[in-house]
C-alpha positions in Angstrom: 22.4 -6.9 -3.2 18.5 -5.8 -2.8 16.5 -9.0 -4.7 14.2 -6.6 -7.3 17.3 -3.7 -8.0 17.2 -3.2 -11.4 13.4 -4.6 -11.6 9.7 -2.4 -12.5 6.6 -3.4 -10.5 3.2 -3.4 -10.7 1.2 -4.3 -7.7 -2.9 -4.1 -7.9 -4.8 -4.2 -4.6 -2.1 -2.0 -3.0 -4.2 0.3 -0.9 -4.4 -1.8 2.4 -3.1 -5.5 3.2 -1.3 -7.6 1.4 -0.9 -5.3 -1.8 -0.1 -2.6 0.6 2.7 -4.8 2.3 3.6 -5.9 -0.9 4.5 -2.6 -2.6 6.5 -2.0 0.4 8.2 -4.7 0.3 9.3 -4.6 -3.7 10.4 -1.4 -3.7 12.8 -1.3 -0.2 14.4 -4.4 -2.6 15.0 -2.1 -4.8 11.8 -2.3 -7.5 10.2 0.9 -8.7 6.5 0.5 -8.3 3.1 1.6 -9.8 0.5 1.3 -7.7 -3.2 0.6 -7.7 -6.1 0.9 -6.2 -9.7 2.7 -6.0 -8.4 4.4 -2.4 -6.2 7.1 -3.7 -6.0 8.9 -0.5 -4.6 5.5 0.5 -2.5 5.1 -2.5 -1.0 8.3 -1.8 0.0 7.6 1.8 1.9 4.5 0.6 4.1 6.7 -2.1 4.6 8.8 0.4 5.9 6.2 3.3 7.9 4.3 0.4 10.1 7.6 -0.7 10.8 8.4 2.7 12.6 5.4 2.8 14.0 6.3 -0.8 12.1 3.7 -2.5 10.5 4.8 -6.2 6.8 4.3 -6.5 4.4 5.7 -8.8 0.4 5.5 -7.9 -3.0 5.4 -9.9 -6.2 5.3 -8.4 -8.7 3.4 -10.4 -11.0 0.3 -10.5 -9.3 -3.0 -11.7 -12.3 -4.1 -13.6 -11.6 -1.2 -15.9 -9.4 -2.2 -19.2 -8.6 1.6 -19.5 -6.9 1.4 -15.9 -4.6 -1.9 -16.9 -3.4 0.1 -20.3 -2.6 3.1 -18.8 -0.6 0.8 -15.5 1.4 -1.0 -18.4 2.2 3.0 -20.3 3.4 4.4 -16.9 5.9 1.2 -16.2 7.3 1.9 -19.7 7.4 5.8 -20.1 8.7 6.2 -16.4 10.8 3.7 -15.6 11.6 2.0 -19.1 9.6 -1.4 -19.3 7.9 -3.9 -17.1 9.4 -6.8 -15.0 7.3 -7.7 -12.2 3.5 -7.8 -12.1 1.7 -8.6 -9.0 -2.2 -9.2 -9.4 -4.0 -9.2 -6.3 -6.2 -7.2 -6.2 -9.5 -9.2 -5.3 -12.7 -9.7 -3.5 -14.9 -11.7 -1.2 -17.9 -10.5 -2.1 -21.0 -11.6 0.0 -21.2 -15.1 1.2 -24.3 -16.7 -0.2 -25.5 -20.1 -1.1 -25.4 -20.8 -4.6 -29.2 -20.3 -5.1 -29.6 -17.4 -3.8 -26.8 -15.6 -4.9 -27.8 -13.0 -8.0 -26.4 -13.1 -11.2 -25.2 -9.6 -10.4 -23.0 -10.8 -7.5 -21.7 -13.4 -9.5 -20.7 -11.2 -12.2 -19.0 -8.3 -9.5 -17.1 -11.1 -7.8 -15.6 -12.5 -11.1 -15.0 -9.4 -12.8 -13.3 -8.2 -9.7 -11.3 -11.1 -9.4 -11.0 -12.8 -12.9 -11.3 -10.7 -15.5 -9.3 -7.3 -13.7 -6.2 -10.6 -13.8 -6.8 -11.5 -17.3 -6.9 -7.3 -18.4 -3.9 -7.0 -16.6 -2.3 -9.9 -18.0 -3.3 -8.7 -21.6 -0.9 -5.9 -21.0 1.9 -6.7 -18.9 2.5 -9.6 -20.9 3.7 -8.2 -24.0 5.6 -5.4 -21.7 7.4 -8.2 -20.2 8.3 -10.1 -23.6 9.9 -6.5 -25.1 11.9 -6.5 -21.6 12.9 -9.8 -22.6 11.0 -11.7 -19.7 10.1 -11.2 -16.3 6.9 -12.8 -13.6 3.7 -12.2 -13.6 2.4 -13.4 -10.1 -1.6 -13.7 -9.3 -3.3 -13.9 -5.8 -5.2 -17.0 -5.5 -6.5 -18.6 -2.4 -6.6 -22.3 -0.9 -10.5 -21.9 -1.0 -11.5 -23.7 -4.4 -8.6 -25.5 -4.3 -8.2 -27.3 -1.2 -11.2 -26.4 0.6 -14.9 -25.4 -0.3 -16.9 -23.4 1.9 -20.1 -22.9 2.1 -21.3 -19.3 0.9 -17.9 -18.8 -1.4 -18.8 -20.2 -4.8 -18.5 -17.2 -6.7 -14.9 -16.1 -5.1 -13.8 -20.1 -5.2 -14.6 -20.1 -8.7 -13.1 -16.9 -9.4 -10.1 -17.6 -7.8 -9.8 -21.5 -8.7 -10.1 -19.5 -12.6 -6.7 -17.6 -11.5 -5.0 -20.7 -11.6 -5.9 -21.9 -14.7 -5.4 -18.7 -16.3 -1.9 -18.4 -14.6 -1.1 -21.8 -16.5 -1.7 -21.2 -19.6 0.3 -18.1 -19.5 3.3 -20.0 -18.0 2.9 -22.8 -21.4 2.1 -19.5 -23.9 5.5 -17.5 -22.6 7.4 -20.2 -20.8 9.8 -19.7 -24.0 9.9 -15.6 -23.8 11.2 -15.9 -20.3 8.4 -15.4 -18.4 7.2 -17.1 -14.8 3.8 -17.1 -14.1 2.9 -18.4 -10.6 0.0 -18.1 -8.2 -0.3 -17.7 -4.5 -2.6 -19.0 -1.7 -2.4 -17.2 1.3 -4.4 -18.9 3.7 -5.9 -16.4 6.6 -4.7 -13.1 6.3 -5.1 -10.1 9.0 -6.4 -7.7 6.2 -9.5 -5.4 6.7 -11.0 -7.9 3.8 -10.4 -10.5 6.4 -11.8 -8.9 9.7 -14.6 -7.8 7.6 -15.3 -12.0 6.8 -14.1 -12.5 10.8 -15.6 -9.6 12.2 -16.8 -11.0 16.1 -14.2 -12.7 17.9 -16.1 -15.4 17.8 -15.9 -15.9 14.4 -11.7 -14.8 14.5 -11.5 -17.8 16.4 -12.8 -20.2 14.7 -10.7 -18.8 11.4 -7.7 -19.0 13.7 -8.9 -22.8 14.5 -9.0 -23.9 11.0 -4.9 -23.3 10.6 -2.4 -26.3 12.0 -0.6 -23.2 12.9 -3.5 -21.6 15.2 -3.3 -17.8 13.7 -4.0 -15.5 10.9 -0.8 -15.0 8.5 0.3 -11.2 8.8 0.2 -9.4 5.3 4.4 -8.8 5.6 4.3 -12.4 6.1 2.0 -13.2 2.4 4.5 -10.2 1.0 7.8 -12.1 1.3 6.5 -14.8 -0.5 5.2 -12.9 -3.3 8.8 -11.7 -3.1 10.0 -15.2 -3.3 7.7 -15.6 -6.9 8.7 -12.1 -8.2 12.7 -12.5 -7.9 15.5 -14.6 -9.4 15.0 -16.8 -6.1 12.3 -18.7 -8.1 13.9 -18.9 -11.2 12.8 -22.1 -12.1 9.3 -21.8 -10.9 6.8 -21.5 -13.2 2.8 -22.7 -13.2 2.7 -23.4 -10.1 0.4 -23.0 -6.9 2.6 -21.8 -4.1 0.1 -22.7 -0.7 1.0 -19.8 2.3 -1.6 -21.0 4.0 -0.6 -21.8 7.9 -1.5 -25.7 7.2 -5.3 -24.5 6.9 -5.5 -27.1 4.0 -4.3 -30.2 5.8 -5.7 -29.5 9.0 -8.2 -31.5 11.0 -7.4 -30.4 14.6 
């Protein structure tokens, strides 16, 4: 029996990475899945690679900052495919790293929108999707930094994604009683292009590598399964929590 037959996704982020894996991933376990990103020539390629394996997915190219795009995600699920289960937020990201004084207001405001407020605009929708389906999980991609770790140059994306958490448990004390799971997860190092793009010497992969007790990068199939885990019945009795995928980079000091 495929863990998501039955089930409607939504999975933001999903051009490359760990959205990318992700939507994969959902829908060969039986989900149908709408899919965004700004990338539709990307988009499009994973549709395609997803019904050749007779998966169902659906795309929509569009920013996640824009409330419009979130609606209109939330219609398709229901017009298409008959309601919403399954929402994976994860879209997100790092933004420039900068020391808190001399990062502008307008790179503060790009980094949270991107990674805040496109969560909550999602949420505002799926939400009352998920209640008419009679529940479901609304899962949001979080990270260990700002919540085990600080580093230097990340205090826009900490705080951004430190917000996710909070925001993930109110939802999970507001619906807890409509049937709905909200959870977040912390992937730690993650061979995404966002992540070669903050590694990008091997010098610098190194070092990321170093920071993990487990001495490498997480693959994105790897962050997938457990966003899996949060979004089936496998995790039925999860709910606000913060599940860490993060190779041991939070307790590490070897």
């Amino acid at each position: 029996m495929k863990q998501l037959a039955g089930k409607v996704a939504i999975v933001t982020g999903a051009s490359s990475g760990i959205g990318y894996a992700a939507a994969k991933l959902f829908a060969a376990e039986g989900a149908k899945v709408i899919v965004t990103a700004r990338r539709e020539t990307e988009l499009e390629s994973l549709v395609a690679e997803i019904q050749r394996n007779q998966g169902e997915a659906i795309a929509l190219a569009g920013d996640v900052r824009d409330e419009s795009l979130a609606r209109e995600l939330v219609e398709i699920a229901v017009r298409r495919f008959g309601g919403l289960d399954i929402a994976f937020n994860n879209a997100g990201t790092t933004g420039e790293a900068l020391p808190v004084p001399d990062m502008p207001n307008k790179a503060w405001n790009d980094i949270l929108e991107t990674n805040l407020t496109s969560a909550f605009l999602g949420a505002k929708y799926q939400l009352p999707a998920m209640v008419a389906r009679g529940g479901g999980s609304i899962i949001f991609t979080s990270t260990f930094v700002g919540h085990t770790v600080g580093m230097p140059g990340m205090g826009a994306y900490a705080a951004s994604k430190a917000g996710l958490i909070g925001l993930m448990q109110v939802i999970a004390a507001e619906f807890g009683t409509k049937g709905i799971r909200a959870n977040a997860l912390l992937p730690g190092g993650t061979d995404t292009p966002m992540g070669r793009a903050s590694a990008n010497t091997p010098e610098a992969l190194a070092f990321v590598e170093g920071l993990h007790a487990l001495k490498r990068l997480a693959t994105p199939e790897e962050i997938a399964r457990s966003a899996l885990f949060l979004a089936s019945d496998a995790s039925s009795f999860m709910t606000g929590s913060t599940l860490l995928v993060d190779g041991g980079v939070s307790i590490n000091r070897t």
